[in-house]
C-alpha positions in Angstrom: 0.0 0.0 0.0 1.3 3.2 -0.8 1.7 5.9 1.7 0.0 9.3 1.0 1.9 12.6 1.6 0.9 14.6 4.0 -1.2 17.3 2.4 -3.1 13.8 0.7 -3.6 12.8 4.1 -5.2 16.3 5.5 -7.2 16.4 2.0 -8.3 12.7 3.0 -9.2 13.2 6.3 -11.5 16.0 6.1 -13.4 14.3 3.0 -13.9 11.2 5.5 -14.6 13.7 8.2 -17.4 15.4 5.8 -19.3 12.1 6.0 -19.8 12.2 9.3 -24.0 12.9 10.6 -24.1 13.6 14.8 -27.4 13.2 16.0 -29.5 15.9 16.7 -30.6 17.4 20.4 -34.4 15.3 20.3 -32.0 12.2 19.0 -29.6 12.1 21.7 -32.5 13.0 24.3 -34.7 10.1 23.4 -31.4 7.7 23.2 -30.5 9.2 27.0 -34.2 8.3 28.2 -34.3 5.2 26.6 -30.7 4.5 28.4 -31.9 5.2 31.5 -35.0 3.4 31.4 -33.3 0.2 30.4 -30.7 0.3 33.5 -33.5 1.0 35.9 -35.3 -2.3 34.4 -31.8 -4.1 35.1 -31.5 -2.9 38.3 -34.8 -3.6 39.3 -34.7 -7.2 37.9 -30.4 -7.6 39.4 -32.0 -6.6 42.7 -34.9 -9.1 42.5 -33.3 -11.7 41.5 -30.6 -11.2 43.9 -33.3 -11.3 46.3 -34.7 -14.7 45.4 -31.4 -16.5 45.6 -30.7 -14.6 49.1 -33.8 -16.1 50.4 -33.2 -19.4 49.0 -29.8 -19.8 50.1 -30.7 -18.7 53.3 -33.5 -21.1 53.6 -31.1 -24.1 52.4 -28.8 -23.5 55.2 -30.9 -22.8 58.1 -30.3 -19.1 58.4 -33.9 -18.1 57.7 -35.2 -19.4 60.7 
């Protein structure tokens, strides 16, 4: 492969750069919502399931009682 000179490069890099679409404000809102939502559901169901095997375990080795 041959190696582009350094102005080729610059002149590369910005037509690659060019290409690039950031979301917009309502885009990156809804995406943070959405984000948040989803971890609270995870943590909910982490913390629930962590629950049941507590309780199991504990009932299995006689610390329930």
């Amino acid at each position: 492969m041959a190696k582009a000179t350094p102005g080729e490069f610059v002149r590369q890099v910005r037509q690659e750069v060019s290409k690039v679409t950031f979301p917009t404000r309502r885009e990156t809102l809804i995406s943070s919502v959405l984000v948040l939502v989803m971890v609270t559901i995870v943590s909910l169901f982490l913390l629930l399931t962590d629950s049941i095997v507590q309780y199991v375990i504990r009932h299995i080795l006689g610390f329930g009682q």
